[in-house]
C-alpha positions in Angstrom: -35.3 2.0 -7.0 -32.5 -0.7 -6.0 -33.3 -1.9 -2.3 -31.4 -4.9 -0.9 -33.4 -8.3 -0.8 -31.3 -9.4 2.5 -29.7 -8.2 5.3 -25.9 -7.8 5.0 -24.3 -9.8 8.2 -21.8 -8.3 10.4 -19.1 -10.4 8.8 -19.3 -9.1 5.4 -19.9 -5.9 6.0 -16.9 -5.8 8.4 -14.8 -7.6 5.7 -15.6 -4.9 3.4 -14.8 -2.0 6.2 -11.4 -3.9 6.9 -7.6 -2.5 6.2 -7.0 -5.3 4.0 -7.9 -2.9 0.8 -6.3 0.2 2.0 -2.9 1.2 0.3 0.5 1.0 3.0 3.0 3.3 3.3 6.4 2.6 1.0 8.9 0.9 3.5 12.1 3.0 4.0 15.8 2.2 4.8 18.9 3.8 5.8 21.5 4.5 3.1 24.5 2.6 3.2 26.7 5.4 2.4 25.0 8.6 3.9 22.7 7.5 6.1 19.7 9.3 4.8 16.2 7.5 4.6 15.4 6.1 0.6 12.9 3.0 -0.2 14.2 0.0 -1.3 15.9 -1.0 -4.7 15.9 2.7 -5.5 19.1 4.9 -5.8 19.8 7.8 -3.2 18.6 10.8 -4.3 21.6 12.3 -1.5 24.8 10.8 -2.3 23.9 9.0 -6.1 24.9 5.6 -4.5 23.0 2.2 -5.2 24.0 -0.7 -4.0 27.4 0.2 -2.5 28.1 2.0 -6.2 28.5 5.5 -7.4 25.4 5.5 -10.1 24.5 9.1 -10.5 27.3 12.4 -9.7 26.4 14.5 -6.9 28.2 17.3 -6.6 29.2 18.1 -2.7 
């Protein structure tokens, strides 16, 4: 059976416990045109609009 030959220290195991690894939340913004929340470089799934442009037809 696998036992450790040393001690792990503080530091590593805390480096290993961390957030740095952990996955973040995508960042929203506020859509020029309607105001709704979308993430970045992505087109509105309300309006249709990307980048002050009429990309996809939403009916209203």
């Amino acid at each position: 059976m696998a036992v450790p030959k040393r001690k792990v220290s503080k530091a590593r195991r805390d480096k290993r416990r961390s957030n740095v690894w952990k996955i973040s939340a995508p960042s929203l913004v506020k859509c020029s045109q309607c105001g709704e929340f979308k993430t970045t470089h992505r087109v509105c799934k309300e309006c249709g609009y990307y980048n002050g442009r009429e990309v996809i037809k939403k009916e209203a």
